[in-house]
C-alpha positions, 0 to 999 in steps of 0.5 A, spaced: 631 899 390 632 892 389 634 890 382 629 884 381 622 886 382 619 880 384 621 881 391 616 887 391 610 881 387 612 875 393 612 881 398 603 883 395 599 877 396 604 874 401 602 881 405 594 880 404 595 871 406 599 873 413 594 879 414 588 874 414 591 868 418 589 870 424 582 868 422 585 860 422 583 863 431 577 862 430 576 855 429 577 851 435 578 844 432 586 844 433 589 840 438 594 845 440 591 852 441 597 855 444 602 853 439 598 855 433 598 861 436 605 862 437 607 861 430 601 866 427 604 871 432 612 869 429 608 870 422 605 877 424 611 879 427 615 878 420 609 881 417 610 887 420 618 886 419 617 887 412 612 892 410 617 897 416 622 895 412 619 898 405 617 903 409 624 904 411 626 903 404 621 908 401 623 914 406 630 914 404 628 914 396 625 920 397 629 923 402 634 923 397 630 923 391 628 931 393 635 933 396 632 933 403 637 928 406 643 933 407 650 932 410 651 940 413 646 944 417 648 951 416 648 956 422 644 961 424 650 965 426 657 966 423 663 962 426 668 967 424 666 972 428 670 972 435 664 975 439 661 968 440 667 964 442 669 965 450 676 969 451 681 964 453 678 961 446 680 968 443 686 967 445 689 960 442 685 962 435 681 955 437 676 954 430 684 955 427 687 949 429 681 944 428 
């Protein structure tokens, strides 16, 4: 969807990277283990962000490149028929009006 791909390139290893970071929890030698967690959680989050975004993205090609995204959902029923409108609305010919 983008015009340029290296978005999609940077967005690969940068996946496989943000993946692994929560390996830097198994060593205990920072002095601010709560803080560290803090920015690998903001990491995971944006990780996440991402790959929901090109998930987003990829169902919406291919809804639109298959036809299946359609803006009229056809009846079961035919609307001119007046059997199915109450009788007040009969009168007043409604469906004409709109």
């Amino acid at each position: 969807m983008y015009p340029s791909k290296w978005f999609y390139y940077v967005a690969i290893p940068l996946n496989i990277i943000l993946r692994s970071a929560w390996v830097i929890t198994i060593s205990e030698n920072t002095q601010q283990p709560v803080l560290r967690d803090f920015f690998l959680a903001l990491l995971e989050v944006y990780r996440r962000f991402q790959w929901t975004f090109f998930r987003l993205e990829n169902e919406h090609l291919n809804n639109t490149d298959r036809f299946r995204a359609v803006k009229n959902v056809p009846l079961p029923f035919n609307l001119d028929d007046a059997h199915y409108l109450p009788e007040e609305k009969k009168k007043k010919k409604f469906w004409k009006d709109c």
